[in-house]
C-alpha atoms as a printed R data frame, in Angstrom:
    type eleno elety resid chain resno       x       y      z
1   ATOM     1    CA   UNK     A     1  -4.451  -4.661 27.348
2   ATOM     2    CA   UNK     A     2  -2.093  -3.016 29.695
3   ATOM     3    CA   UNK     A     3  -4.356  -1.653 33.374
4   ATOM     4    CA   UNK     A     4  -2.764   1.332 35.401
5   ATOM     5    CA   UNK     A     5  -4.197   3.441 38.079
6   ATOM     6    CA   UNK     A     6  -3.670   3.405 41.840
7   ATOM     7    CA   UNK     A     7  -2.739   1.059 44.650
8   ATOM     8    CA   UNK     A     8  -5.910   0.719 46.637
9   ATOM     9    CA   UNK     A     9  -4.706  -2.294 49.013
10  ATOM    10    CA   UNK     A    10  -1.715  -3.975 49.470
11  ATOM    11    CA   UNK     A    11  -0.903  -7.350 51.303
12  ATOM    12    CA   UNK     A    12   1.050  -7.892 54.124
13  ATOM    13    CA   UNK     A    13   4.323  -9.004 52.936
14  ATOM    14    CA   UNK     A    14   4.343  -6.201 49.957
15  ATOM    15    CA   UNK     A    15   7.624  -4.055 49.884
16  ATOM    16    CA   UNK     A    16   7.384  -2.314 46.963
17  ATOM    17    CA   UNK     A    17   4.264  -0.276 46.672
18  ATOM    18    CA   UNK     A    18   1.790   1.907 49.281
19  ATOM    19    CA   UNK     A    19  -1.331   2.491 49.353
20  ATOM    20    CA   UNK     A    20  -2.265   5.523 46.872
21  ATOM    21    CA   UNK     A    21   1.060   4.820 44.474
22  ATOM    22    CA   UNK     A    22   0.840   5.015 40.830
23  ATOM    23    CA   UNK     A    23   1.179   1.839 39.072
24  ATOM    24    CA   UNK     A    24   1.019  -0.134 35.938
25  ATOM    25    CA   UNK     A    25   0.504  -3.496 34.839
26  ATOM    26    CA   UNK     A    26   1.870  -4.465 31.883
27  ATOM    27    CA   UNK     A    27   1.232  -7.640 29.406
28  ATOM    28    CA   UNK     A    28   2.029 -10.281 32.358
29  ATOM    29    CA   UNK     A    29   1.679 -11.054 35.849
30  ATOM    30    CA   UNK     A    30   2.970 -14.073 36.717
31  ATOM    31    CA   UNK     A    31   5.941 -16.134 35.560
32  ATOM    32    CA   UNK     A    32   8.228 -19.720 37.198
33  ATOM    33    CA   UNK     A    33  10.579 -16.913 38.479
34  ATOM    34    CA   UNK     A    34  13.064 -19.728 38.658
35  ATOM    35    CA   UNK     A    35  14.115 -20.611 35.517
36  ATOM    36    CA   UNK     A    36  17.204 -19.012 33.338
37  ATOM    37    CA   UNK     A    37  14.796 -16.312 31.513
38  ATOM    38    CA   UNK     A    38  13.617 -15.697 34.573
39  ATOM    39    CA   UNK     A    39  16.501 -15.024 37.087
40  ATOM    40    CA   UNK     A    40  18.071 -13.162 34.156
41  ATOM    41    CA   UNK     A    41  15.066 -10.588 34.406
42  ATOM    42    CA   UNK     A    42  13.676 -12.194 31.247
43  ATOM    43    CA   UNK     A    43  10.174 -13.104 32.660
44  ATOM    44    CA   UNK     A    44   9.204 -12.098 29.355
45  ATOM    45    CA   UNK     A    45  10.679 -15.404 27.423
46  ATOM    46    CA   UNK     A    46   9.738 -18.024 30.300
47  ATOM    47    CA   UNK     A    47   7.802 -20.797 29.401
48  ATOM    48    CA   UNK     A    48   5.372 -20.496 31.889
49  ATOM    49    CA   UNK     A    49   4.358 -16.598 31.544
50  ATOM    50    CA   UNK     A    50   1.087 -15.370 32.212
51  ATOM    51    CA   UNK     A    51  -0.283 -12.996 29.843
52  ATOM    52    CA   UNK     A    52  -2.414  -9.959 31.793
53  ATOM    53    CA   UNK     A    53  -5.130 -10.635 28.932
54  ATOM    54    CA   UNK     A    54  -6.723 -14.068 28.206
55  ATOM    55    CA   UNK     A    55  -4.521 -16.346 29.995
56  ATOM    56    CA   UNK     A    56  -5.498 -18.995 32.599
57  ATOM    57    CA   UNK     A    57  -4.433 -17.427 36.246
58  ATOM    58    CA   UNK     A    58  -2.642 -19.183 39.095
59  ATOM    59    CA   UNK     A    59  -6.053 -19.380 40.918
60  ATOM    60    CA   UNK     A    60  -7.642 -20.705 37.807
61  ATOM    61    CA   UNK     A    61  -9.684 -17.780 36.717
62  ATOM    62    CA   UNK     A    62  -8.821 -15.652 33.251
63  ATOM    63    CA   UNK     A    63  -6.852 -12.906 33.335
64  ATOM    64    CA   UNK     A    64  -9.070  -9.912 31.864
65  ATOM    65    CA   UNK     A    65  -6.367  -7.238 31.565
66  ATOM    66    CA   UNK     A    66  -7.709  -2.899 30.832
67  ATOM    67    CA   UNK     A    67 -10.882  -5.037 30.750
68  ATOM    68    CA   UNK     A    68 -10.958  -5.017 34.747
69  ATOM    69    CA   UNK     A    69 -12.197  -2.518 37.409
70  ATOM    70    CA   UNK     A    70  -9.936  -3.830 39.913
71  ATOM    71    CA   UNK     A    71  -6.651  -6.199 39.665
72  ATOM    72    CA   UNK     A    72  -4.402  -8.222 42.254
73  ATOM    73    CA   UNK     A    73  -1.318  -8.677 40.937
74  ATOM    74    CA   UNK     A    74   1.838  -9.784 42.632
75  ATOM    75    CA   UNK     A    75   3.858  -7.033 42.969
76  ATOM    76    CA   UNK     A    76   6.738  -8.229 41.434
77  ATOM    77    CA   UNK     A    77   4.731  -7.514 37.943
78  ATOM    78    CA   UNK     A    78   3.692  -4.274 39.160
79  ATOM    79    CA   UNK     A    79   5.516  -1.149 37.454
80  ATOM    80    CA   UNK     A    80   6.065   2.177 39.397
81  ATOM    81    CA   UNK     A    81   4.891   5.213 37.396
82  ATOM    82    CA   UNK     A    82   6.872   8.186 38.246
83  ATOM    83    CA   UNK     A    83   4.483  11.364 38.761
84  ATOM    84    CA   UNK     A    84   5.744  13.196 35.901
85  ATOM    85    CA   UNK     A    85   4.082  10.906 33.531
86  ATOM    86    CA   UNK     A    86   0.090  10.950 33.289
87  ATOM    87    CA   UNK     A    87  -1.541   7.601 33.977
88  ATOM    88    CA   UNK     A    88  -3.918   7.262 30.323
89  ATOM    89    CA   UNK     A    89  -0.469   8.247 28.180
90  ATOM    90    CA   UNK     A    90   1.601   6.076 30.098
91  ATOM    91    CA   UNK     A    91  -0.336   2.647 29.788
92  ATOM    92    CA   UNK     A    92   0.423   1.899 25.555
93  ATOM    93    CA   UNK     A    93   4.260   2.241 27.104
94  ATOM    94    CA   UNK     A    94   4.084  -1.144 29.278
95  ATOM    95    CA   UNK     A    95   3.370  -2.829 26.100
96  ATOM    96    CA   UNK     A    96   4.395  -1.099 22.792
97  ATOM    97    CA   UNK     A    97   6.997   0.809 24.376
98  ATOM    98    CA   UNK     A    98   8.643  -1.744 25.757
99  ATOM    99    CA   UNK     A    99   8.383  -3.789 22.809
100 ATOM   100    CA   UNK     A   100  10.468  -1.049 21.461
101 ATOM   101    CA   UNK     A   101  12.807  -0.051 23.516
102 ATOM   102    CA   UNK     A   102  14.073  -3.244 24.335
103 ATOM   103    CA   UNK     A   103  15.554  -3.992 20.940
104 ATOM   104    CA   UNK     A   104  17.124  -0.761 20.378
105 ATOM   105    CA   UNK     A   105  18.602  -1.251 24.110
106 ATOM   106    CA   UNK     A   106  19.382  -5.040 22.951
107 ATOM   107    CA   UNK     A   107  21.034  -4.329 19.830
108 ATOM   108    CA   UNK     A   108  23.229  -1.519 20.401
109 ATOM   109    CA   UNK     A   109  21.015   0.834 18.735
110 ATOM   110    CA   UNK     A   110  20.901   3.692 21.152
111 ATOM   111    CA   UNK     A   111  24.064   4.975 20.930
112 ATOM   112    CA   UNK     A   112  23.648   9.006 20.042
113 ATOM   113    CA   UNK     A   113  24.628   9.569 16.163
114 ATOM   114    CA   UNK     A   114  23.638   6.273 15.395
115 ATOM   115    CA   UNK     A   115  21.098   5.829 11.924
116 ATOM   116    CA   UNK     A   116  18.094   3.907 12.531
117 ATOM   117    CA   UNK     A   117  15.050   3.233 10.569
118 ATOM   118    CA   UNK     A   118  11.538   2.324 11.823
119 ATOM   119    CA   UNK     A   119   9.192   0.590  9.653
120 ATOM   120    CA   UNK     A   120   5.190   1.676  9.843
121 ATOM   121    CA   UNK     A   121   4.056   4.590 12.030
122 ATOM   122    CA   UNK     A   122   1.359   2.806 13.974
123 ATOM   123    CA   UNK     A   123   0.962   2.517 17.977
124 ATOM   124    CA   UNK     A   124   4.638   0.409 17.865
125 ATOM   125    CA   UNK     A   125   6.404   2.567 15.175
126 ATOM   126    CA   UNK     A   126   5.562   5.966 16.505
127 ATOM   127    CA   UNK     A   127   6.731   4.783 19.808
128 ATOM   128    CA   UNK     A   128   9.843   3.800 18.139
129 ATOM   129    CA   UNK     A   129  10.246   7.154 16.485
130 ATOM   130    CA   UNK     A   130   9.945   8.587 20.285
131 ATOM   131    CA   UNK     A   131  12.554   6.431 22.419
132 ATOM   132    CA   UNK     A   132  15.126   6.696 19.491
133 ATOM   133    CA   UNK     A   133  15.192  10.299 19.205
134 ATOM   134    CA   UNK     A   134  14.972  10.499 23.458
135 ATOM   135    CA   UNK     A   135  17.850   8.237 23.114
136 ATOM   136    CA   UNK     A   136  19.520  10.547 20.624
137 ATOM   137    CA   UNK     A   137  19.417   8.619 17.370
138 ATOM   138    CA   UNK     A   138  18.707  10.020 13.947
139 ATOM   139    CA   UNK     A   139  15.248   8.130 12.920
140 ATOM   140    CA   UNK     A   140  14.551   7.734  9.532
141 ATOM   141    CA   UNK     A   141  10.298   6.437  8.910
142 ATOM   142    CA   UNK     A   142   9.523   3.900  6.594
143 ATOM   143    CA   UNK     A   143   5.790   3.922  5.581
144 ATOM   144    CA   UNK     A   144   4.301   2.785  2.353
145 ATOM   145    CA   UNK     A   145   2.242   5.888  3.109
146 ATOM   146    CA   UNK     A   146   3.378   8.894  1.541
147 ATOM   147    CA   UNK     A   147   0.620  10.895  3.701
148 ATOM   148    CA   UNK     A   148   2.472  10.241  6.434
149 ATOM   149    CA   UNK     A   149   5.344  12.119  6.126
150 ATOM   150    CA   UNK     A   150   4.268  15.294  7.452
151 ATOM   151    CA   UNK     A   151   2.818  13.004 10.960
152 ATOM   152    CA   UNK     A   152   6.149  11.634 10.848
153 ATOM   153    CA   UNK     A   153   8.680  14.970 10.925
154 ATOM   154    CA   UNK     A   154   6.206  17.325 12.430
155 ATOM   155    CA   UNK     A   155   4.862  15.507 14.557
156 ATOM   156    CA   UNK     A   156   7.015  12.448 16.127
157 ATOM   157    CA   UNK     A   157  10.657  14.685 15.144
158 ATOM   158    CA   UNK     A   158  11.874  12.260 13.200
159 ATOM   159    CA   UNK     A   159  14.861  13.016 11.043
160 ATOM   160    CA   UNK     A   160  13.894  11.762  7.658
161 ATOM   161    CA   UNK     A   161  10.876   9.956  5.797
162 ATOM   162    CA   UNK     A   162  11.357   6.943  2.659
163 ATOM   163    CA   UNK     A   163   8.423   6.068  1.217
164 ATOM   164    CA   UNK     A   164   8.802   2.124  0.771
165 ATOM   165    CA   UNK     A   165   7.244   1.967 -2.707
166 ATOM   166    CA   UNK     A   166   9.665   4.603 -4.138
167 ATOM   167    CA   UNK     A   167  12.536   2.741 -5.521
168 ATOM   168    CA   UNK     A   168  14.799   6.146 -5.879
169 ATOM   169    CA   UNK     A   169  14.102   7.058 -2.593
170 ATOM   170    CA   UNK     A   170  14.976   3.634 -1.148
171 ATOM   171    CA   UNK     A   171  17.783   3.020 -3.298
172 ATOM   172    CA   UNK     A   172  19.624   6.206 -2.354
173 ATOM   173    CA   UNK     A   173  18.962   5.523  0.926
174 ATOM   174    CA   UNK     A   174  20.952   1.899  0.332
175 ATOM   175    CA   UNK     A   175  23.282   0.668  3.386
176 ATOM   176    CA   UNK     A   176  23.180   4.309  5.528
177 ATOM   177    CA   UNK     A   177  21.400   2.130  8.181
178 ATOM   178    CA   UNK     A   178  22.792   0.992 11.391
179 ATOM   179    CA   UNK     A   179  19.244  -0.905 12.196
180 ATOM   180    CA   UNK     A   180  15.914  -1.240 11.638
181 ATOM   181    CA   UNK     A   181  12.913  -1.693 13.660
182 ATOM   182    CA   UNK     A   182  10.527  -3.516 11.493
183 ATOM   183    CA   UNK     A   183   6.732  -2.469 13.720
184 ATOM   184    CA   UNK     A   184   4.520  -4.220 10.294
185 ATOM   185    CA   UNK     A   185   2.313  -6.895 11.146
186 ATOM   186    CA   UNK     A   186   1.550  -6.628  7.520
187 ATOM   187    CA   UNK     A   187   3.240  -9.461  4.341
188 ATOM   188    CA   UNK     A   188   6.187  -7.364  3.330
189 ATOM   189    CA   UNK     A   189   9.324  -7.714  1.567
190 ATOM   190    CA   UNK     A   190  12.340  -7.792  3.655
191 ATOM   191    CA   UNK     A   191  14.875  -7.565  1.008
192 ATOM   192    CA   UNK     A   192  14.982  -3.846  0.422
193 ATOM   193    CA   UNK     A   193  15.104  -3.082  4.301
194 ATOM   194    CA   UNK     A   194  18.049  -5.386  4.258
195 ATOM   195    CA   UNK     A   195  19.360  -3.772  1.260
196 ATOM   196    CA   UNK     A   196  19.106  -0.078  3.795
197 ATOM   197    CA   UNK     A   197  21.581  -1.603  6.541
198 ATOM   198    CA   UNK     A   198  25.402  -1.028  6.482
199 ATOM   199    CA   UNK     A   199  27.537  -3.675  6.853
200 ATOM   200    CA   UNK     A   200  27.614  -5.528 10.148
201 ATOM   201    CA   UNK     A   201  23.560  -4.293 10.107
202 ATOM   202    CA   UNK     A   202  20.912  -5.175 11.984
203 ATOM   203    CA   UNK     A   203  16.743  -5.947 10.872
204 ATOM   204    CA   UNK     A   204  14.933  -6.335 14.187
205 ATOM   205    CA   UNK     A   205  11.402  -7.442 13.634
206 ATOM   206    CA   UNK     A   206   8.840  -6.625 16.578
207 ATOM   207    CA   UNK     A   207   5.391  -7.093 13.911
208 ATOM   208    CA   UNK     A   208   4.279 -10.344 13.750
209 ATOM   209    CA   UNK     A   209   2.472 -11.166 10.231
210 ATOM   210    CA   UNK     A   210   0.316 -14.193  9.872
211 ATOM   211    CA   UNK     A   211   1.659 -15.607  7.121
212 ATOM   212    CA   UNK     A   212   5.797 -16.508  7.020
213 ATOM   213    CA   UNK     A   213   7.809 -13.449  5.316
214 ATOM   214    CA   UNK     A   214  10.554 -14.812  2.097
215 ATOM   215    CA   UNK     A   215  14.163 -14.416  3.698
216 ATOM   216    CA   UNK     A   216  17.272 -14.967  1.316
217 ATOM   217    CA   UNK     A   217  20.545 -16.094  2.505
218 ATOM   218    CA   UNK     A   218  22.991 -14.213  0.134
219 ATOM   219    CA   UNK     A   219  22.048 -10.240  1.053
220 ATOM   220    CA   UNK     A   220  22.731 -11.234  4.675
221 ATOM   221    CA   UNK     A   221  25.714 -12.671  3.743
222 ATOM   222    CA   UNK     A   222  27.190 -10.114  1.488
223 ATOM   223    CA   UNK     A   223  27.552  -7.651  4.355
224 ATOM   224    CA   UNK     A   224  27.520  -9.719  7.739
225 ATOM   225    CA   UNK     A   225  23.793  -8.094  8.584
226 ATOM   226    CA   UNK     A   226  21.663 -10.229 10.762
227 ATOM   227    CA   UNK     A   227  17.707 -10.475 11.014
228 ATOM   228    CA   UNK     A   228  16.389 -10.772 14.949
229 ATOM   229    CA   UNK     A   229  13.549 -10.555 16.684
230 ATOM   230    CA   UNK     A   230  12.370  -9.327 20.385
231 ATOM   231    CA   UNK     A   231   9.065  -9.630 22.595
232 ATOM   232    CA   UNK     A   232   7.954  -6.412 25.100
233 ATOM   233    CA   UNK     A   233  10.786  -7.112 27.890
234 ATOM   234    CA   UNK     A   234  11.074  -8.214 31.430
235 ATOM   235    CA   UNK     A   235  10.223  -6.553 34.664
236 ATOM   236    CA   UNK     A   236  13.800  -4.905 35.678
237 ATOM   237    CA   UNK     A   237  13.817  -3.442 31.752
238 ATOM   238    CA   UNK     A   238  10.430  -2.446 31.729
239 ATOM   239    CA   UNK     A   239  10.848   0.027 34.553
240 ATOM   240    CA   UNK     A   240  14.081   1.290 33.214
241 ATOM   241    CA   UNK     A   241  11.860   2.232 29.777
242 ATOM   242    CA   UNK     A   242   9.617   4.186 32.075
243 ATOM   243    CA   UNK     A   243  11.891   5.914 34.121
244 ATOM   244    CA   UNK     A   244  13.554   6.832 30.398
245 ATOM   245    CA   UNK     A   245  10.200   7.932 29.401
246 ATOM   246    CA   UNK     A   246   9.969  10.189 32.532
247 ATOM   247    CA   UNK     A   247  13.468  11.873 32.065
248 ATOM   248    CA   UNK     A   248  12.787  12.538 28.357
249 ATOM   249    CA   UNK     A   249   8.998  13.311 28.610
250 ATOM   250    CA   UNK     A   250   7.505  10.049 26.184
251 ATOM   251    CA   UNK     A   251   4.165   9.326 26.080
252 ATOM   252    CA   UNK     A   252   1.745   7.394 23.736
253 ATOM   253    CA   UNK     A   253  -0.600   9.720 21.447
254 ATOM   254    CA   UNK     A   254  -3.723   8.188 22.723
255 ATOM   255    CA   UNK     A   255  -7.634   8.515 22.206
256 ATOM   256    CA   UNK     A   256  -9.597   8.061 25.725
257 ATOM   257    CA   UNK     A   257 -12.656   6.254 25.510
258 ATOM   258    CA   UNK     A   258 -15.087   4.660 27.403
259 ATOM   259    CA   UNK     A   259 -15.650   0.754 27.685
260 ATOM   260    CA   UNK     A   260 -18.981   1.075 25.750
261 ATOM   261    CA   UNK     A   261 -16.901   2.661 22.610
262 ATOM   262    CA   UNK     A   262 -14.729  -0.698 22.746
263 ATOM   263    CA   UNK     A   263 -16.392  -2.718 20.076
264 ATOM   264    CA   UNK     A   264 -16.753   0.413 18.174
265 ATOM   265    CA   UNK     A   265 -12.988   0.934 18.793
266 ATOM   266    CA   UNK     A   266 -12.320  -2.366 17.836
267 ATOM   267    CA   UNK     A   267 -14.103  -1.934 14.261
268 ATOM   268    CA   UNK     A   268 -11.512   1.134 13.732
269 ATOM   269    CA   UNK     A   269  -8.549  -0.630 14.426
270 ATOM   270    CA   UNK     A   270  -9.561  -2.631 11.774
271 ATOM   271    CA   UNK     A   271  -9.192   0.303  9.670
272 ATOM   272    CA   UNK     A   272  -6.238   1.749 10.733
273 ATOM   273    CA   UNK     A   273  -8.151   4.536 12.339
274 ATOM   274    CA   UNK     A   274  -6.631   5.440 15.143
275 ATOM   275    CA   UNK     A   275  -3.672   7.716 16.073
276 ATOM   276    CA   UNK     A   276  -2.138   5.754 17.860
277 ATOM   277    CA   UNK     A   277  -3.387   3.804 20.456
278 ATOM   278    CA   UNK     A   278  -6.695   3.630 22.476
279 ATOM   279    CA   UNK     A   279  -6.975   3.685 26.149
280 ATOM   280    CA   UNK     A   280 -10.369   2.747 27.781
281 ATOM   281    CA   UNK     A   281 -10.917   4.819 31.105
282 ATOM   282    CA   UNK     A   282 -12.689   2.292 33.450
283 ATOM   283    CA   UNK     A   283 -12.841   3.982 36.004
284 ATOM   284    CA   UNK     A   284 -14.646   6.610 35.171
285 ATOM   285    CA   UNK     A   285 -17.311   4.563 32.827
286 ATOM   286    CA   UNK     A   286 -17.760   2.581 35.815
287 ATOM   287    CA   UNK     A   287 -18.839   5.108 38.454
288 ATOM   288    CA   UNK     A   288 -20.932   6.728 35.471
289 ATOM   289    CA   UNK     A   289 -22.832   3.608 35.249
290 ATOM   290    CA   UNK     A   290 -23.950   3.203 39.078
């Protein structure tokens, strides 16, 4: 639950921001800002992060993230959102775009000409799709959905589409693969993504399913890949992926709607049935209401 909008107050020692900026909020605010994650602009990995949503607050209250009218936040975990970008589109970024553009960043997978494949086109996959291409990488989607394909090149731009359950299709696809960006929350096999990376290969994962997935030893070995992981990204990174998203025009396909749609909402993420992420306008259900 990321919150954007504009600065209506500042305090007296802020530096950053002005009255009437454009800002975001992303999935914390608040962090020991002096441990190693932290003064290595990983606020994101400290041990005593604050989530924006559902997290106990320095003050003791919960933090209530695109849930709240109004936030204070310490500007530190404020994000500047250049005018080029609209506010609604721009809010999925300080979450799922982060969460993918700081592996592909991390990894080495944004160098131009490079061959990477993203796993699921959901909110996180066809963000993926977006800052690889901006980033000038050939993207190759991996869905189990063969209904997606059209979504996929069409659409998003991407370069090519496997379906997962097609064993030609994935095996002549079979180590053309600099990375992968594994978005599935989903059980799924690993193997035969492993089994698309070139030697020296990289699996990033960025879904997080329930359940532990089955990893074998020998198809890493037999090719020095490696399996990772990586979680949204710190402050300093996060407003680099925005400023990227300005320069190359990236914004999340979103559905507005207001807060009473949410549990409605919520009932069709269950079913997948959204394209791709939804943004509640509060402010405007708000003054409705009065």
């Amino acid at each position: 639950m990321r919150l954007w909008g504009v600065v209506r107050e500042v305090g007296s020692k802020v530096e950053k921001f002005r009255v009437g900026d454009k800002v975001g909020v992303g999935c914390i605010v608040g962090s020991c800002r002096s441990c190693h994650n932290c003064t290595s602009n990983l606020e994101n990995y400290c041990a005593e992060m604050i989530l924006t949503y559902g997290a106990k607050n320095y003050d003791g209250t919960i933090t209530y993230g695109g849930y709240s009218d109004i936030m204070v936040a310490d500007e530190h975990f404020i994000v500047r959102i250049p005018d080029a970008l609209p506010l609604d589109a721009t809010a999925p970024l300080l979450c799922a775009g982060i969460t993918v553009y700081s592996p592909l960043k991390y990894y080495g997978l944004d160098k131009p000409g490079m061959h990477v494949g993203v796993v699921g086109l959901g909110g996180l996959g066809h963000m993926a799709v977006k800052f690889a291409k901006g980033m000038g990488v050939k993207v190759t989607v991996i869905s189990t959905s063969p209904s997606k394909k059209q979504e996929a090149l069409g659409h998003l731009g991407a370069d090519s589409f496997l379906v997962s359950r097609d064993q030609d299709q994935m095996k002549a696809a079979m180590g053309t693969m600099d990375g992968i960006i594994d978005t599935v929350s989903a059980m799924h096999a690993l193997l035969p993504l492993i089994g698309l990376l070139k030697t020296n290969g990289k699996l990033v994962l960025v879904g997080a399913p329930e359940k532990p997935l089955e990893l074998a030893a020998f198809p890493l070995l037999m090719g020095r890949k490696m399996v990772g992981g990586s979680g949204i990204g710190g402050m300093e990174e996060t407003q680099e992926m925005i400023n990227f998203a300005a320069k190359h025009n990236i914004t999340a396909d979103i559905e507005v709607i207001p807060i009473e749609y949410a549990n409605t909402a919520m009932e069709r993420i269950l079913k997948a049935d959204v394209r791709y992420r939804f943004v509640i306008d509060i402010g405007n259900t708000i003054k409705s209401t009065h």
